[in-house]
C-alpha positions in Angstrom: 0.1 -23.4 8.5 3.0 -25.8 9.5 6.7 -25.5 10.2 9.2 -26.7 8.0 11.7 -29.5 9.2 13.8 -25.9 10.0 11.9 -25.5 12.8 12.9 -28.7 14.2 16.4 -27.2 14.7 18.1 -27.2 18.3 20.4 -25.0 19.7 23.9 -25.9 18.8 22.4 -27.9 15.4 24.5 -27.6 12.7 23.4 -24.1 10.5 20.6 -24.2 8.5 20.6 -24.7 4.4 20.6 -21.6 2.1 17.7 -22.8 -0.2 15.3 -20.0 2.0 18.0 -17.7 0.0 17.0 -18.2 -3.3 13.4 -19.0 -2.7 13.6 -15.1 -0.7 15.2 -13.8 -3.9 12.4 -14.9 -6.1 9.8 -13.8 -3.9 11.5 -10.2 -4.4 11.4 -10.5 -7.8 7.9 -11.4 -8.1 7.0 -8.1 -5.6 9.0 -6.5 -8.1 7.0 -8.0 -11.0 3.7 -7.9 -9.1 4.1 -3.8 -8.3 5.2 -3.6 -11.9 2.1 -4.6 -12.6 -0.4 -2.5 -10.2 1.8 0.1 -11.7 0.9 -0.7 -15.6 -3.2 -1.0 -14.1 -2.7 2.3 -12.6 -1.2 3.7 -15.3 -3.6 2.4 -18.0 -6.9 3.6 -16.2 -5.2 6.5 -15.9 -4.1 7.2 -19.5 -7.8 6.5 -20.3 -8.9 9.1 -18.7 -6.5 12.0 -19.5 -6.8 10.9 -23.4 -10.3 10.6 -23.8 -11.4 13.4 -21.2 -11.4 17.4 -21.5 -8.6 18.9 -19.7 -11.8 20.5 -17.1 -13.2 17.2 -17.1 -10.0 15.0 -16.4 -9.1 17.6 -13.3 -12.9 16.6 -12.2 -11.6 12.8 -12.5 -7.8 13.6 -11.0 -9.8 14.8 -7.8 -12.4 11.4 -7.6 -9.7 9.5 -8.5 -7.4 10.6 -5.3 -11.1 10.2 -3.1 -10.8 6.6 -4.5 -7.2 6.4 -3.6 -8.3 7.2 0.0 -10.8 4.6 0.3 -7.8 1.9 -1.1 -5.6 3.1 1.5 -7.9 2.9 4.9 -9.0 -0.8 3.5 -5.1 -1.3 2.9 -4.2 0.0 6.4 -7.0 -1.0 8.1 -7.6 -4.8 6.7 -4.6 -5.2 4.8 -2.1 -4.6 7.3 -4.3 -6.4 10.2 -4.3 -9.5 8.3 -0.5 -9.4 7.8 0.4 -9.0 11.5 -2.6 -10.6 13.5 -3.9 -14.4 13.2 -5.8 -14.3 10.5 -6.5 -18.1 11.3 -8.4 -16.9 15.0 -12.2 -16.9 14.2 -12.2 -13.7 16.2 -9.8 -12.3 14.3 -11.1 -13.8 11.1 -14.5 -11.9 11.8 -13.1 -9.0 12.7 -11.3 -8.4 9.7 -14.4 -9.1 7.2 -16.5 -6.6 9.3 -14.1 -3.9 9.1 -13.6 -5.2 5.1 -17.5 -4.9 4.7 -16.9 -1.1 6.7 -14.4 0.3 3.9 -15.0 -1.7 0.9 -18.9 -1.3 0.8 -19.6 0.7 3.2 -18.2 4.0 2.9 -17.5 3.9 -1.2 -21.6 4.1 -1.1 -21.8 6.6 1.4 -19.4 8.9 -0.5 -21.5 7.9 -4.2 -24.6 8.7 -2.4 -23.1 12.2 -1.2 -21.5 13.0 -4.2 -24.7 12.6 -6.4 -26.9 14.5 -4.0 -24.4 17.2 -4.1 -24.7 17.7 -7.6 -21.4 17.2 -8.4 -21.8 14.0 -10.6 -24.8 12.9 -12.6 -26.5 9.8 -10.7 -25.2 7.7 -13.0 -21.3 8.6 -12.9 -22.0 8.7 -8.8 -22.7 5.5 -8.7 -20.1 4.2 -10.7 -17.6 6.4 -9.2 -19.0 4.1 -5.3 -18.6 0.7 -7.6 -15.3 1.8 -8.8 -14.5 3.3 -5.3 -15.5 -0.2 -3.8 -13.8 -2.7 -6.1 -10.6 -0.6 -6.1 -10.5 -0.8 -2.2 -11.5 -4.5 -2.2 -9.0 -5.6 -4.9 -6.5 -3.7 -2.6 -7.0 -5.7 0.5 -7.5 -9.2 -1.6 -3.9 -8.0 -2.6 -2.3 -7.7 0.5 -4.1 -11.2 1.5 -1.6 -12.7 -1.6 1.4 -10.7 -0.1 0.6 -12.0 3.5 0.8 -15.4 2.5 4.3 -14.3 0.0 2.9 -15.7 -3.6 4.1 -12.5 -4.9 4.2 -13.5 -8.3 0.2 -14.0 -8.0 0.1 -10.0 -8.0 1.3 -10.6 -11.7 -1.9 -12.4 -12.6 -4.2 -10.4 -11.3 -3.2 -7.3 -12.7 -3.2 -8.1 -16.1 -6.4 -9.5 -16.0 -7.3 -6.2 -14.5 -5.5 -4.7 -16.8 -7.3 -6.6 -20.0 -10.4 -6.1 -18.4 -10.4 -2.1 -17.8 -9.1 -1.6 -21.8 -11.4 -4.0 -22.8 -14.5 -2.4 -21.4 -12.5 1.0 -22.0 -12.5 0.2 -25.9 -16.1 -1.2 -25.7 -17.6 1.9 -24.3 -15.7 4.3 -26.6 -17.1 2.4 -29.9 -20.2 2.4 -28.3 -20.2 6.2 -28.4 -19.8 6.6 -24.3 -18.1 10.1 -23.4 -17.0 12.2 -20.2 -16.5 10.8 -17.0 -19.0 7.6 -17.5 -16.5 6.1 -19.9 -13.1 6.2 -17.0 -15.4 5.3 -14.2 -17.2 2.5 -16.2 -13.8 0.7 -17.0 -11.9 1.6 -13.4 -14.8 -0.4 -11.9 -14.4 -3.1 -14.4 -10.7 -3.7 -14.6 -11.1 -3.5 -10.4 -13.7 -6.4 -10.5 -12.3 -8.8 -12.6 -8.8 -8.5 -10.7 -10.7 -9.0 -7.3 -12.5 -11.8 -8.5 -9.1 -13.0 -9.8 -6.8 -12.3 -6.8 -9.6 -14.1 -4.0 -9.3 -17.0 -6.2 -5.6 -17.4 -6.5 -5.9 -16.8 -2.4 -7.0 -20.6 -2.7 -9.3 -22.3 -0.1 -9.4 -20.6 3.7 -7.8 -22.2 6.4 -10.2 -23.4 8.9 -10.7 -21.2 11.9 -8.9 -21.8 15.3 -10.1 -21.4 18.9 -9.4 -17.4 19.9 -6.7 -16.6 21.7 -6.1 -16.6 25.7 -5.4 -13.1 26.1 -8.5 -12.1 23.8 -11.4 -13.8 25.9 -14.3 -11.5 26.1 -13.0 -8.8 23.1 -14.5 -9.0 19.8 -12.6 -9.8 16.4 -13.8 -6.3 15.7 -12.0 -4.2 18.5 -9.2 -6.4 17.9 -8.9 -5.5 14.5 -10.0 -1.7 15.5 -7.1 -1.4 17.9 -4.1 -2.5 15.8 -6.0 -1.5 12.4 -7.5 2.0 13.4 -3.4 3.5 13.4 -2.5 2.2 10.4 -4.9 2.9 8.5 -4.6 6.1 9.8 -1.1 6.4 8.5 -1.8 5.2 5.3 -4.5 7.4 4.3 -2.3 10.7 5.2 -0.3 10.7 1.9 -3.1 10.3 -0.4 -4.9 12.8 1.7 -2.0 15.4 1.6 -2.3 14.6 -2.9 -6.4 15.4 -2.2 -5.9 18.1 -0.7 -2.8 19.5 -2.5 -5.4 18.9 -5.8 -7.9 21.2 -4.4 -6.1 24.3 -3.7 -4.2 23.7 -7.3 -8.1 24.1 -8.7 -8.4 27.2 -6.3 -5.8 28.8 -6.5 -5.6 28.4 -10.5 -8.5 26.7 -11.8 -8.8 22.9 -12.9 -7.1 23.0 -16.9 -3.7 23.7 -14.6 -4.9 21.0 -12.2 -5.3 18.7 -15.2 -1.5 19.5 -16.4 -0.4 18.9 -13.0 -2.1 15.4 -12.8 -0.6 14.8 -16.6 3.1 14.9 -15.3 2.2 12.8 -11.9 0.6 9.9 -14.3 3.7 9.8 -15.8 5.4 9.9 -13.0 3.4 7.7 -11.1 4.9 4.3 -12.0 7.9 5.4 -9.9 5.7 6.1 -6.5 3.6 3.0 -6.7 7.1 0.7 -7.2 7.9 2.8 -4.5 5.1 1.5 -2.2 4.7 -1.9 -3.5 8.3 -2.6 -1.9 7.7 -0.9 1.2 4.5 -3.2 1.4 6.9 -6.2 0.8 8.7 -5.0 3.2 6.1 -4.6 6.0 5.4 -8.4 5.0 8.5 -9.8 5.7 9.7 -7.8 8.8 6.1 -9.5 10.1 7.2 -12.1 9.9 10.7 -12.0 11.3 9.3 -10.6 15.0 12.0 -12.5 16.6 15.1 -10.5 15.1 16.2 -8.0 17.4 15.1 -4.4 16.0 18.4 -2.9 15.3 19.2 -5.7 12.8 16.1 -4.7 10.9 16.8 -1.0 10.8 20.5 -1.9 9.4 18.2 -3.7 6.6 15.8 -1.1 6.5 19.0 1.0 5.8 19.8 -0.9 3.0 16.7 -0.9 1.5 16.4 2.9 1.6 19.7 3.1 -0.3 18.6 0.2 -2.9 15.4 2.7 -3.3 17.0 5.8 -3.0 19.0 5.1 -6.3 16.2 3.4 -8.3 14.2 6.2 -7.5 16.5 8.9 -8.9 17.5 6.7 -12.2 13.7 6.1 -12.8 12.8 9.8 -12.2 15.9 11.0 -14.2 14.8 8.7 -17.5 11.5 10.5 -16.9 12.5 14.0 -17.3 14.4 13.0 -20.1 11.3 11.3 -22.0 8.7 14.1 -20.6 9.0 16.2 -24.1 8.9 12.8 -26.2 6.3 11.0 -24.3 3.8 13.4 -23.9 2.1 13.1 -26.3 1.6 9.2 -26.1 0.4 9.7 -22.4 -1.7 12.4 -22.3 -2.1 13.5 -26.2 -0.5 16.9 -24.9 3.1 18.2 -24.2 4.2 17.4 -20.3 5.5 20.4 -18.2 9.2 19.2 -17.9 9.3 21.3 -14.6 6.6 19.1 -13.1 7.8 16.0 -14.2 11.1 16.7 -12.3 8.7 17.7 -9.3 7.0 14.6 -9.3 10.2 12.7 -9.7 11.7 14.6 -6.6 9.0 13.8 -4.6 8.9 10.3 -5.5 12.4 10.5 -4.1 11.6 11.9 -1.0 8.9 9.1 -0.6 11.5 6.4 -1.5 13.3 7.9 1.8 10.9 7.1 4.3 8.4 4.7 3.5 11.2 1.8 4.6 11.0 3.1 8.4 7.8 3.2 8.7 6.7 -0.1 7.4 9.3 -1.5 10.1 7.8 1.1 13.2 4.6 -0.5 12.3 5.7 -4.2 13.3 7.5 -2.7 16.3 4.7 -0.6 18.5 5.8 2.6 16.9 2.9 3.4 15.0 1.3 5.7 16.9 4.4 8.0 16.7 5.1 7.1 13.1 1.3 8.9 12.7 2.5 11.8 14.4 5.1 12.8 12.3 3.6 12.3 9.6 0.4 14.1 10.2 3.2 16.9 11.8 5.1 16.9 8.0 2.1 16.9 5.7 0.8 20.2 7.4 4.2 21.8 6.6 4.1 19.9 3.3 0.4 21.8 2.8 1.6 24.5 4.1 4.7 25.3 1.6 2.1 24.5 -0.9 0.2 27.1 -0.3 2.9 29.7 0.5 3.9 28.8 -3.1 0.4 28.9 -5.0 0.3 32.1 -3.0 3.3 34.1 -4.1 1.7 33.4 -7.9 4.5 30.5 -8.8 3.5 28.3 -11.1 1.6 25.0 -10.6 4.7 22.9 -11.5 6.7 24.3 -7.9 3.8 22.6 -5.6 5.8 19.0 -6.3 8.8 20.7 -5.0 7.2 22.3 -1.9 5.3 18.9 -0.8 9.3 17.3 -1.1 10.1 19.4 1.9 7.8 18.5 4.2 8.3 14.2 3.1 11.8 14.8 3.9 12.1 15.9 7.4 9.6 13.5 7.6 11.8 11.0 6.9 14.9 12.1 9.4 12.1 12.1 12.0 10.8 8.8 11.4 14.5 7.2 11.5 14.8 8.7 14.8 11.7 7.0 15.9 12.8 3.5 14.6 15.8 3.4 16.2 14.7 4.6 19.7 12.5 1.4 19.6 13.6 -1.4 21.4 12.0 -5.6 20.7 9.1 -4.4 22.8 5.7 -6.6 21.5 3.7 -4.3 18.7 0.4 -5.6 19.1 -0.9 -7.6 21.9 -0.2 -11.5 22.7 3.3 -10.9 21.2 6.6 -10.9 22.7 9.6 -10.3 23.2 11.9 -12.0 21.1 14.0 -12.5 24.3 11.0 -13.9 25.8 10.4 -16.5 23.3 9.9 -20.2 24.3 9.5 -23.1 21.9 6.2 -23.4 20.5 4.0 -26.6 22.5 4.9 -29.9 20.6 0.9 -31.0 20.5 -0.8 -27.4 21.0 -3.0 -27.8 17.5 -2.6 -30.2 14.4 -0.2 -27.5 12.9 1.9 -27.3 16.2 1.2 -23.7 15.9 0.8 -22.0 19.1 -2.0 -19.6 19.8 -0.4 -16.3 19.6 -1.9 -13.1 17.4 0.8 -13.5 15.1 1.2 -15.1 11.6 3.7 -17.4 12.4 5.4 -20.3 14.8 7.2 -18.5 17.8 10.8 -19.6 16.8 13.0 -21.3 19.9 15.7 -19.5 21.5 18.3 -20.9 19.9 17.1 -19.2 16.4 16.7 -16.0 18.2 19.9 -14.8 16.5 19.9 -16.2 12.8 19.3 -14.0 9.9 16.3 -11.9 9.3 16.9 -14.2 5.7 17.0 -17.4 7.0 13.8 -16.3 9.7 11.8 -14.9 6.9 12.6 -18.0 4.4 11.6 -21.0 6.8 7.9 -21.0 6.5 4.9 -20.1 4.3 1.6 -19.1 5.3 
């Protein structure tokens, strides 16, 4: 990685020129474009399912599918986020990361198909391709977030849709072929997962040789490295698709797995909404990375703004969707959609929208730990208004509604935790950005010093420019 002729800037230099501005504006776009697209995967895979499956059999596939969501979201948290915030150029680091990749990405997905099929639950056959499918999907999620760490958003773009082509392809394929039940949605998830992995690591483009490990990590491993920034975030991420497990299972309890299956019907539809949702969170978390020198109350007014921006695409998106539910039914799941549960979904995606912003910046900021808390803290309550509503014998299509409650004061909390942070260092070897000194002029070929961060510690004199102008300057 090298710094641009930006970086070259003395205090009292004349301001620097507003191309980082458009370049910044593109790259938005093509998170945009690129979670458009993750959203159109999703979205496919799951229409395959729900149209060729049983409504029994497609509640059976709602549940594995959230299981797989959990493995994509510890690899995401775990890798994904490590890799954006620490130097993936250390060798310690580097090795760190493809242990803890090996961990969730191989690992556990074939674990979980090994206990799965020795349960009974799925034939040997569909347990195994529910670990391949589980693996790939977690994989492809991490090669992702390699692509967003180095900002060639519009990458994503590519790799879905060859995903994409890839999981209808082998969709249509097995369907001629005569394939039914949950072979045929588990044989073209893993598929359509493969081809975009395979896809996305070679769009990553060559790796950049490894440097000598930091000062401060002398005698640590790349793998408690990893483990100590990873282990929280991965933590956090896996609580939401936990909490839509879990909320899954007591549906099937509490009323058996055809409503479970109608339930899932109107959150497919809705689902595009939720993933945007994310995807530009994600982009988020990228980019305040990389601006670790802006003080933090600047980034929360941005974060504030970006809430808003979400807050009102969120609402227009789920507001089109009730309006379509009676129409496009039919198209998505070959079945009328429970207009009550579409307007659930929508309101939850909404109450998402409202507090994923916050936490993507506590997590650059050494708030994570507390960011964990309250969330853990607002998806019990979130369970437990589920339950109190299942219980009182309301229909299926009020547990969106309950889960909204708990995402909510979810959100107020983790506001309040944002801004009590100050510019304190969030992971080790990084500090403060009053503390900042100009990087070494000869301290590596790059002129990179050896920090655990992803970029060139900026001089003091750039300590107050714009989180723009910061995040624009240089590319991994």
């Amino acid at each position: 990685m090298t710094a641009t002729t930006q970086d070259a800037i003395r205090p009292g230099d004349t301001a620097p020129s507003a191309r980082p501005r458009p370049r910044r504006r593109v790259d938005v776009l093509g998170a945009v474009g690129g979670q458009g697209t993750q959203a159109l995967l999703g979205l496919a895979g799951q229409i395959v399912a729900v149209r060729l499956l049983a409504p029994s059999d497609w509640g059976v596939y709602a549940v594995l599918y959230g299981v797989v969501v959990v493995f994509a979201a510890l690899a995401s948290g775990f890798v994904g986020d490590s890799l954006t915030v620490l130097d993936r150029g250390s060798a310690d680091v580097r090795r760190g990361l493809l242990a803890w990749a090996a961990v969730w990405c191989v690992a556990a997905p074939a674990v979980a198909g090994v206990v799965i099929g020795a349960s009974g639950a799925l034939a040997p056959a569909e347990a195994a391709l529910f670990a391949l499918a589980a693996g790939a999907f977690a994989a492809e999620e991490v090669a992702r977030r390699l692509l967003m760490a180095q900002l060639r958003f519009w990458r994503l773009v590519v790799v879905d849709l060859t995903g994409l082509g890839a999981l209808l392809g082998t969709a249509g394929l097995l369907a001629v072929g005569g394939a039914t039940g949950l072979l045929l949605p588990l044989a073209a998830l893993g598929a359509g997962q493969s081809v975009a992995l395979v896809t996305a690591l070679a769009l990553a483009g060559p790796r950049r040789a490894a440097t000598a490990s930091p000062s401060w990590a002398t005698g640590h491993s790349g793998v408690r490295i990893v483990a100590a920034y990873g282990s929280l975030r991965a933590a956090q991420a896996v609580v939401r698709p936990s909490l839509l497990t879990v909320t899954r299972l007591l549906v099937v309890l509490f009323v058996g797995t055809v409503a479970t299956g109608d339930l899932e019907a109107a959150r497919v539809f809705v689902a595009p909404v939720l993933l945007l949702v994310g995807g530009l969170s994600t982009y988020l978390f990228a980019t305040f990375a990389v601006a670790h020198a802006v003080p933090t109350r600047t980034l929360v007014r941005r974060a504030d703004r970006a809430v808003l921006r979400l807050l009102v695409g969120a609402l227009a998106v789920g507001a089109v969707a009730v309006l379509l539910a009676p129409v496009a039914g039919e198209l998505v799941a070959g079945r009328p959609l429970d207009t009550l549960a579409v307007a659930g979904w929508a309101a939850y995606a909404v109450s998402v929208a409202a507090v994923t912003p916050y936490g993507s910046l506590a997590a650059v900021r050494g708030g994570q730990a507390r960011v964990l808390a309250v969330r853990v803290a607002d998806s019990f309550f979130s369970l437990a208004a589920a339950v109190a509503v299942l219980g009182v014998g309301a229909p299926p299509a009020a547990v969106p509604f309950a889960l909204c409650a708990g995402s909510v004061l979810g959100g107020l909390l983790v506001r309040r935790v944002v801004t009590s942070l100050g510019d304190a260092a969030a992971v080790p070897g990084r500090p403060r950005p009053a503390d900042l000194e100009p990087p070494p002029p000869t301290s590596d070929p790059d002129g990179r010093p050896l920090a655990l961060t992803t970029r060139p510690a900026p001089d003091r004199g750039r300590a107050d420019r714009s989180p723009e102008t910061l995040t624009g300057e240089t590319r991994p």
